[in-house]
TORTIPA-734960 format. One record per residue: residue number from 1; x negated, y negated, z of N, C-alpha, C in turn; residue in one letter. Coordinates in steps of 0.001 Angstrom, whole numbers, plus 524288, in hexadecimal, padded with zeros to 5 digits. Each point is the difference from the previous one (the first is absolute). Example, Ala and Ser with C-alpha at 12.3 -4.5 7.8 and 13.67 -1.06 7.14 Angstrom:
<pts>
PT   pos     npx     npy     npz    capx    capy    capz     cpx     cpy     cpz   code
PT     1   7CC7A   8163A   81E78   8037A   7FB5A   80000   7FC7C   7FB50   80000      A
PT     2   8015E   7FBE6   7FD30   7FCCC   7FB5A   8003C   80302   7FBBE   802DA      S
</pts>
This chain:
<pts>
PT   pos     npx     npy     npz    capx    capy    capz     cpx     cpy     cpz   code
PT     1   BB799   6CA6A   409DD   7FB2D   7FF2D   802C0   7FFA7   7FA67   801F6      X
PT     2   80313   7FC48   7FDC4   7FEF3   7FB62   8014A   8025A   7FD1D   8055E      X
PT     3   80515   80431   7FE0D   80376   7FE5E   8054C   7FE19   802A1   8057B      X
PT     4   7FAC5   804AE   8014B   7FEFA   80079   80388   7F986   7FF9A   800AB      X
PT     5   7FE95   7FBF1   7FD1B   7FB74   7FB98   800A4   7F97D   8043A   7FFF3      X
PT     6   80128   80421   7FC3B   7FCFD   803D7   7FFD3   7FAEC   7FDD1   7FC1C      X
PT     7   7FAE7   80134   80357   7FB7A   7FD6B   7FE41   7FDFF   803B6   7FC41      X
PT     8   7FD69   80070   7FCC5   7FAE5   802B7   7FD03   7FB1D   7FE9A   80075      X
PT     9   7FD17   80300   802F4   7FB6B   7FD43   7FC50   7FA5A   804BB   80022      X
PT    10   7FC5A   7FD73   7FB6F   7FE81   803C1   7FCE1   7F890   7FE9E   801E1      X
PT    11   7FDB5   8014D   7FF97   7FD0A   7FED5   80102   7F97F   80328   7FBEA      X
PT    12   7FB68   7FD37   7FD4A   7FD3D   8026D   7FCC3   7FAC1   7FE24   8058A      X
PT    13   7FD91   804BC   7FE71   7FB86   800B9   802F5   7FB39   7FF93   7FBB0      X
PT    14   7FADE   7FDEE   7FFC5   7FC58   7FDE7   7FBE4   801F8   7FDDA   7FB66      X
PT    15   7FD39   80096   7FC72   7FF43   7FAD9   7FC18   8027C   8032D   7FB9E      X
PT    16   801DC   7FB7F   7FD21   80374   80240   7F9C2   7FD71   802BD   7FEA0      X
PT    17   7F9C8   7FFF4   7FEAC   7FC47   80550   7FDDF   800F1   80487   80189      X
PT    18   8005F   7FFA3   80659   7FFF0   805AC   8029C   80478   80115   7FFF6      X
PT    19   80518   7FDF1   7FF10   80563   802E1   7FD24   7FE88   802A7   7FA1C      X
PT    20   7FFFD   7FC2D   7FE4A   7FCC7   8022C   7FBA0   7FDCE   80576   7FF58      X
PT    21   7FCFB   7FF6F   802BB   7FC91   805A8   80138   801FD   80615   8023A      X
PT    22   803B9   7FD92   8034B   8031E   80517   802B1   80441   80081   7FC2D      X
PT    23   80327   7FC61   7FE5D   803C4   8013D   7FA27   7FBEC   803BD   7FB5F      X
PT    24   7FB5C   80035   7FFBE   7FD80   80312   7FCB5   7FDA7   8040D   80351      X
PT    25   7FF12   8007F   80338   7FFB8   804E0   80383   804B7   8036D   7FF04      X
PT    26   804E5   7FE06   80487   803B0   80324   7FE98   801F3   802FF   7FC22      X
PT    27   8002A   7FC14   7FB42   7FF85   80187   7FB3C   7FDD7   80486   7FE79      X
PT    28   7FC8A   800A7   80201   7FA0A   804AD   7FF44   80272   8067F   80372      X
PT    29   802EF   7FC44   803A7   8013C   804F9   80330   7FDC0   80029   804F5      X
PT    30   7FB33   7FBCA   8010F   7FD57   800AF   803D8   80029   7FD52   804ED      X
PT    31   80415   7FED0   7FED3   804CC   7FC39   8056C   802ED   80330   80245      X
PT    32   80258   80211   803A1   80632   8012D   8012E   8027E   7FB47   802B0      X
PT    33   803EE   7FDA1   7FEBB   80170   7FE94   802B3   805AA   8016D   802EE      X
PT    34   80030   7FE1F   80436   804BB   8016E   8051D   80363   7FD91   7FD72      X
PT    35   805D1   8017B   7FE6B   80392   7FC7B   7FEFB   805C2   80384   7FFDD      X
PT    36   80303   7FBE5   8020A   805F7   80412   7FFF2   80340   7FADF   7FCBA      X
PT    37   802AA   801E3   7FB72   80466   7FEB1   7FD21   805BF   7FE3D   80371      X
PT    38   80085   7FBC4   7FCEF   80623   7FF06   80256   80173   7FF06   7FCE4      X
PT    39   8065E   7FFC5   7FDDB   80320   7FDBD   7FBDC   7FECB   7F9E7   802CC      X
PT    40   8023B   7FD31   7FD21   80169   7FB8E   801F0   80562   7FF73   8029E      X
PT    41   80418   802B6   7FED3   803B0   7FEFD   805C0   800EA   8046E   8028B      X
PT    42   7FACB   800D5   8027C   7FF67   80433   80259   7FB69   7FC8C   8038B      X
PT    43   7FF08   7FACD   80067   7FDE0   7FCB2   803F4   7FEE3   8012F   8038D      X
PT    44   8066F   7FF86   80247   7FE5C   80167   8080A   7FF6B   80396   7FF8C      X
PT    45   7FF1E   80542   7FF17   7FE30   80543   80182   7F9A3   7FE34   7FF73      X
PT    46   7FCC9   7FE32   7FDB1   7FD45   7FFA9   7FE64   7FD78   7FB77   80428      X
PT    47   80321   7FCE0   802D7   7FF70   7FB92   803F0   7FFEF   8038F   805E8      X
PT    48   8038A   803CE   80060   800C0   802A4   802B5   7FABF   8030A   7FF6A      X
PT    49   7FE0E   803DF   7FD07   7FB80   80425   80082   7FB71   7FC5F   801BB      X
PT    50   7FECC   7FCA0   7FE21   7FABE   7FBEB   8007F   7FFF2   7FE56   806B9      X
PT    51   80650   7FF21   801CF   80050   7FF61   8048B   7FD8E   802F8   80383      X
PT    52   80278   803EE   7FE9A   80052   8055D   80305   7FAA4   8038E   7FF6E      X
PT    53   7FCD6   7FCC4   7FCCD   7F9E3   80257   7FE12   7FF3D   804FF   7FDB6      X
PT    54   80500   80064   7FCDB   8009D   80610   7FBF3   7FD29   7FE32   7FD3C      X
PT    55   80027   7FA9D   7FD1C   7FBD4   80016   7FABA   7FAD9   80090   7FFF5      X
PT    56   7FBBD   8012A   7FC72   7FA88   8021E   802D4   80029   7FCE8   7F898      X
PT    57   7FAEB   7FB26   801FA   7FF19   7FBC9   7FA10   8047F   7FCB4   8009E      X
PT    58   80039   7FF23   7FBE6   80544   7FDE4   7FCC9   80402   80010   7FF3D      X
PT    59   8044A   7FE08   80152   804A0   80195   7FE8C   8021F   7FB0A   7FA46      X
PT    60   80083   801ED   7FA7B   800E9   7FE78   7FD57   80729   7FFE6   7FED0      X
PT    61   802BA   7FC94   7FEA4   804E4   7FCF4   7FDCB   801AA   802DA   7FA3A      X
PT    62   80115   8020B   7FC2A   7FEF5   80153   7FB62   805E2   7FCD9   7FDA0      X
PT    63   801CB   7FE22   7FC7B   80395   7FD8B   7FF69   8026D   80341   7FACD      X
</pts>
């Protein structure tokens, strides 16, 4: 990843409370959230779908 200058970045929307809050929502069940799994060297597919606007949410790294 380094050698082709590949960025991340992550971004939190409201306040540590209101993470807080949706981490105990979800919890509850009363969240869904959008998210598609990747191994971790399974990256560019995963660079690729986000591209290509297959992912719908999140696309999470799993190591």
């Amino acid at each position: 990843m380094i050698s082709t200058e590949i960025n991340f970045i992550g971004n939190l929307v409201g306040s540590y409370n209101d993470l807080q809050e949706l981490m105990t929502l979800a919890a509850q069940g009363k969240v869904t959230l959008h998210t598609t799994r990747y191994r971790l060297e399974d990256f560019q597919q995963a660079l690729d779908d986000l591209d290509a606007g297959r992912v719908r949410g999140r696309a999470i790294l799993v190591p």
